[in-house]
C-alpha positions in Angstrom: 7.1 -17.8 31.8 4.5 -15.6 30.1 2.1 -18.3 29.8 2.2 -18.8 33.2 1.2 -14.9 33.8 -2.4 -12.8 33.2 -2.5 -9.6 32.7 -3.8 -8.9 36.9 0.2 -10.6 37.8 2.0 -8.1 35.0 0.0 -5.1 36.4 0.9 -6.0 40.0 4.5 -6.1 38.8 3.8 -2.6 37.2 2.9 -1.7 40.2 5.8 -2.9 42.3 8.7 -1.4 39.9 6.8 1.8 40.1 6.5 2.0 43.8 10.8 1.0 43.8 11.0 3.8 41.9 9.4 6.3 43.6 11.1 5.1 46.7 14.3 6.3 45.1 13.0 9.9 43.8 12.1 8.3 39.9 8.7 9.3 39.4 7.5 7.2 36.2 3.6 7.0 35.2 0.9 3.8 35.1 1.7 3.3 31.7 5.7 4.0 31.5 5.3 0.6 33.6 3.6 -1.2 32.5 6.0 -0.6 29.3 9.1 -1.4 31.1 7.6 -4.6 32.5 7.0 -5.9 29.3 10.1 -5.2 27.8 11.6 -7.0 31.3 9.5 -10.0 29.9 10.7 -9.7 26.4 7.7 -8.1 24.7 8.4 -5.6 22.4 5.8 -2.9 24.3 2.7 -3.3 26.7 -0.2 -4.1 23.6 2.4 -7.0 22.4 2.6 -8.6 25.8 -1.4 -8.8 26.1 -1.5 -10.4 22.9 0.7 -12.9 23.7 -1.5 -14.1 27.0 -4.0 -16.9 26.9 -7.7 -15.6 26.4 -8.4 -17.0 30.3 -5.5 -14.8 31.9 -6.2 -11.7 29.4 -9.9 -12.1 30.7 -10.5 -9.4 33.8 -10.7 -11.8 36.5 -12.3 -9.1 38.8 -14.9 -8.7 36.3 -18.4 -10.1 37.8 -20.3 -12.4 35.6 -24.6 -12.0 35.3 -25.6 -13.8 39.3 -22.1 -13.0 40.7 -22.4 -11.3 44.2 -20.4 -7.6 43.4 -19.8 -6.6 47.4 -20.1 -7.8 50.8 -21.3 -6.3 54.1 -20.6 -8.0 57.3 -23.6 -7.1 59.9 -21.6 -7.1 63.5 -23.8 -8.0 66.4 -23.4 -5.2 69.1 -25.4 -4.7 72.7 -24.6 -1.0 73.2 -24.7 1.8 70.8 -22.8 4.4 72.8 -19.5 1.8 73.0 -20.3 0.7 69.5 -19.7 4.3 68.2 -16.6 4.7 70.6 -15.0 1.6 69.3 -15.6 1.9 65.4 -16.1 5.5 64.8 -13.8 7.2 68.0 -10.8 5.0 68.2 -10.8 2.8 64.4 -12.1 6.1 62.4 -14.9 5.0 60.7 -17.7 7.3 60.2 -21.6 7.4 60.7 -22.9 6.9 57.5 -26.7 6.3 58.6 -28.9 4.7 61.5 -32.0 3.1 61.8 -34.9 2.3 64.2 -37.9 0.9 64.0 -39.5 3.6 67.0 -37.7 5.2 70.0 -36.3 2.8 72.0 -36.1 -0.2 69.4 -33.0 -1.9 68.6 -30.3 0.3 66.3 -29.6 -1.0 62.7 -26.7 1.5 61.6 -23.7 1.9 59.0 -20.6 3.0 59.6 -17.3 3.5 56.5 -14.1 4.0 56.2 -12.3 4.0 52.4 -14.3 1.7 50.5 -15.3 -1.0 53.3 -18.9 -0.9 55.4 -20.2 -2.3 58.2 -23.8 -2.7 59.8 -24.0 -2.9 63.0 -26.8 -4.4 64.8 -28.7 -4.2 67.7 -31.3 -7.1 66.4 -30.8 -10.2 67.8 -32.0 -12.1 64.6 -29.1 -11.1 62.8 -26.0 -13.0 65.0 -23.9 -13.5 67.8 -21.6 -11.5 68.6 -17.7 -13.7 67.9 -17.4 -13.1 64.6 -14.3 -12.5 62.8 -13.8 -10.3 59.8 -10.8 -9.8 57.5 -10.4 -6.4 56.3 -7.9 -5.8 53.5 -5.6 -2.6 54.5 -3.4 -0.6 52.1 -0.9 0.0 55.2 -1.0 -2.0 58.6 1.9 0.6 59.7 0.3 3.8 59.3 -3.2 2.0 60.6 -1.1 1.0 63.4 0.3 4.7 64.1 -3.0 6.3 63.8 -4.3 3.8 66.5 -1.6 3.9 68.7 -1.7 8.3 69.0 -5.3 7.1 70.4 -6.4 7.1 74.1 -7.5 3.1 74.2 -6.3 0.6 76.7 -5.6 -2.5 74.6 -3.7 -0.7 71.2 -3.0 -4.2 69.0 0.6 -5.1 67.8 1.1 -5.6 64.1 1.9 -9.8 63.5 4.1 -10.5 60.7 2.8 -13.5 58.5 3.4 -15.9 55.8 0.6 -13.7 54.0 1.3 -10.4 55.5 1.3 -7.9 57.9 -1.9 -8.6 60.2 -3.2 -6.1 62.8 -5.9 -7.2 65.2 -8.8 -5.8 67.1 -11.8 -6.9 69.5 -14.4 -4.6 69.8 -16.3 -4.4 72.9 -18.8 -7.1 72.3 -15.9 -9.8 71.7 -16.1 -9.3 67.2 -12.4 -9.4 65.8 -11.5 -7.2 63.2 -8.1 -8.4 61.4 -6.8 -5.6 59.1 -4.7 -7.4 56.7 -2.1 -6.0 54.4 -0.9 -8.8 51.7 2.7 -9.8 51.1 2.9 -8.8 47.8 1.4 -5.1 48.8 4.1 -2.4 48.0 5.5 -1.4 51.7 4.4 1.7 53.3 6.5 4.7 51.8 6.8 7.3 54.3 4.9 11.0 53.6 7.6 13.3 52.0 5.9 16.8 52.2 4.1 18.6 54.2 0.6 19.1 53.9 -0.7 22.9 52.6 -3.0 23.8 55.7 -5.2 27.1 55.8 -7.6 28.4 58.3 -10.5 30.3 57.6 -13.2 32.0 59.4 -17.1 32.7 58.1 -19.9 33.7 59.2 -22.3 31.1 58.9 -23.0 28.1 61.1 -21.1 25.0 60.8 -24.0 23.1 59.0 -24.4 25.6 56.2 -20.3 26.0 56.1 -20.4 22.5 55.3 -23.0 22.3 52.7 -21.5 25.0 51.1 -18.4 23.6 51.1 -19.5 20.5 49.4 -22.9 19.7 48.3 -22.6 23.4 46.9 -19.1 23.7 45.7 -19.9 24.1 42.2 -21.4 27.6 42.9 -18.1 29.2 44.2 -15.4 26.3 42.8 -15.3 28.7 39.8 -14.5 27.7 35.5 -10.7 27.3 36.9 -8.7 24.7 37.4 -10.1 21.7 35.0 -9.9 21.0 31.9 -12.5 22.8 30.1 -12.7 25.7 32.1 -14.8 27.4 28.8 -17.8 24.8 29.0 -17.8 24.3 32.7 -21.6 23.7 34.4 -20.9 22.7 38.2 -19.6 20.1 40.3 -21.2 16.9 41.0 -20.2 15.1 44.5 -22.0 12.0 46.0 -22.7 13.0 49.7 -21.2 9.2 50.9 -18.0 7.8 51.5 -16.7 6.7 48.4 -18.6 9.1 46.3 -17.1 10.8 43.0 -16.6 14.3 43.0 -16.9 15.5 38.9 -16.7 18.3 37.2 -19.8 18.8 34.8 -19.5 20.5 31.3 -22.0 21.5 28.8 -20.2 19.4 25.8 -18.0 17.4 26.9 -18.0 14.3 29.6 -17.5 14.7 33.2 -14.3 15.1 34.6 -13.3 12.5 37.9 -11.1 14.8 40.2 -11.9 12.9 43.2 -13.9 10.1 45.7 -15.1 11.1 48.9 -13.4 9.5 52.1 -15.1 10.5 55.2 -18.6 12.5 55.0 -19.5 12.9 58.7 -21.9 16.8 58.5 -21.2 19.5 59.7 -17.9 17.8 60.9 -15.7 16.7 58.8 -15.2 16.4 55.2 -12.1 14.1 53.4 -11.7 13.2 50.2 -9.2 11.5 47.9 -7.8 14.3 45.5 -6.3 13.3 41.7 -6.7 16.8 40.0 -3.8 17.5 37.9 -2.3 14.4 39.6 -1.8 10.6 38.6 -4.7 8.4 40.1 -2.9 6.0 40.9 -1.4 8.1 43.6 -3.9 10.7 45.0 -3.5 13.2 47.5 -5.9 13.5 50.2 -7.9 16.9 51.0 -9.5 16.7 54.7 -11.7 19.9 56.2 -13.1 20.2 59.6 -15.7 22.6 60.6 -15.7 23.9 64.1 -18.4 25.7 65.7 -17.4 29.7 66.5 -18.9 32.6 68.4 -19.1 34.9 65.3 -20.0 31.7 62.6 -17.6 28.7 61.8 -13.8 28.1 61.6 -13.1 25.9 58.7 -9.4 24.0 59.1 -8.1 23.3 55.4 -5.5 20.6 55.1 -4.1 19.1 51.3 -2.0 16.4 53.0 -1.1 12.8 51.6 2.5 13.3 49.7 4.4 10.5 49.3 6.8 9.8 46.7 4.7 8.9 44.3 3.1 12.2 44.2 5.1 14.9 45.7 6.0 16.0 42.6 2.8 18.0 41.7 2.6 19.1 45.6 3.8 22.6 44.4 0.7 23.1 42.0 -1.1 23.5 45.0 0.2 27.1 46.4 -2.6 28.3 44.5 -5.7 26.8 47.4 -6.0 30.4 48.8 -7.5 31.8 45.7 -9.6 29.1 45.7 -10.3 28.9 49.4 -10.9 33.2 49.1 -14.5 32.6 46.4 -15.9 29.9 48.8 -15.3 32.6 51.5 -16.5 34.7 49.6 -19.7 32.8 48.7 -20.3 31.4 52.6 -20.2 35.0 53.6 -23.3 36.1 51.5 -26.5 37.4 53.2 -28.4 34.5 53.6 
């Protein structure tokens, strides 16, 4: 049976025990099995199993090869910007990452995110017709599903169960499909256990500065605290884009990932998947809204995103209104 396996099944079966696991309040780490697996397949650890592989399946299949196309961007053929927006930013939740136009009045070339996937979409009639279909590859149909349905749209989709998974479909005003897709052999959607921490603030300056502050500036009030070399700490690093990292920088030592940005809309919103002092494999998810106020900007705070897989460090995290007090603190400054 091993022969028949590469190292991408065993993971995935890592993966699934794990998730099982969690499901019934036994939190185990990335490694612990990936240990377990092998011994189910009668290795003596994890290192033994690889070895015994065939070079093709120990090979990283995902790895690209010098000439092989790394990503993919499907360019969606829309007529009116105003619906296009309502549709893919309003009711599916992706956000504006950037826009284009030749001069006033031209057609719109624009890009919009959520997660890890983009779209253009496109005003140009050179680049379609509108028709198309695109798959989109969805970590869980249900909760997708929820969010949409707690949405004011007349024609919410169903969720279709298939041979190959749970399928949730979508036409967009200009008659594109968009089929979120959730693979059989996905782990099922495990329920939020905990409640989020949420804290509101107040400051005195305008929601764009409260935002850039906030992030592109966090290093100046995030403080030596709270990674793991607070004595040679320099900053933070964050990449203003969905799916940026978020790093800590030190003067000696290699940056530290605590984090990838999941929804950069200024001076909105702010999101981003959260991993300090957490497994990665499970992150948490930190999402904070900016909202415009007579006397400066109200700043909504939420640490959400515990399932079982991670509710076990949720508790670390009674500590976000020190934290949240030095970039008050710091927003609050003469300017």
């Amino acid at each position: 049976m091993i022969n028949l396996l590469a190292a991408d099944d065993v993971k995935a079966m890592a993966r699934r025990l794990r998730t099982a696991l969690a499901a019934d309040g036994t939190t185990i780490s990335h490694s612990a099995a990936l240990e377990l697996t092998a011994r189910q397949l009668g290795a003596r650890d994890w290192n033994t199993l690889v070895g015994s592989l065939p070079d093709a399946a120990r090979t990283d299949r995902r790895k690209p090869k010098p000439g092989d196309p790394v990503d993919a961007v499907p360019i969606i053929r829309i007529f009116d910007v105003d619906q296009a927006y309502a549709f893919y930013c309003d009711y599916l939740g992706f956000g504006r990452d950037w826009e284009h136009r030749f001069e006033d009045h031209r057609p719109m070339y624009a890009q919009v995110s959520r997660g890890d996937v983009r779209l253009h979409l496109s005003e140009h009639h050179g680049d379609g017709s509108p028709g198309i279909g695109v798959l989109l590859t969805t970590l869980d149909v249900r909760a997708l599903h929820d969010e949409l349905q707690s949405k004011d749209y007349p024609l919410n989709p169903a969720i279709e169960s298939e041979e190959r998974g749970l399928t949730l479909a979508v036409i967009d005003p200009f008659h594109n499909r968009l089929v979120f897709h959730q693979p059989v052999d996905q782990p099922a959607r495990v329920d939020t256990v905990a409640a989020p921490w949420r804290h509101r603030l107040r400051v005195s300056c305008s929601p764009p500065v409260a935002f850039e502050i906030f992030t592109l500036r966090m290093g100046e009030w995030w403080g030596p605290g709270y990674n793991a070399h607070p004595e040679a700490y320099t900053g933070v690093r964050l990449e203003p884009r969905v799916g940026g990292a978020v790093v800590f920088t030190f003067d000696r030592y290699p940056d530290q990932s605590w984090g990838r940005v999941a929804a950069w809309d200024p001076p909105r919103v702010y999101a981003q998947d959260f991993w300090l002092a957490q497994d990665p494999d499970y992150p948490s998810r930190l999402t904070v809204t900016f909202t415009d106020d007579a006397d400066g900007t109200v700043v909504d705070f939420e640490h959400g995103g515990w399932v079982p897989g991670n509710a076990a460090w949720r508790n670390k995290f009674a500590e976000w209104p020190i934290i949240l007090r030095k970039y008050i603190r710091f927003a609050d400054q003469p300017a």
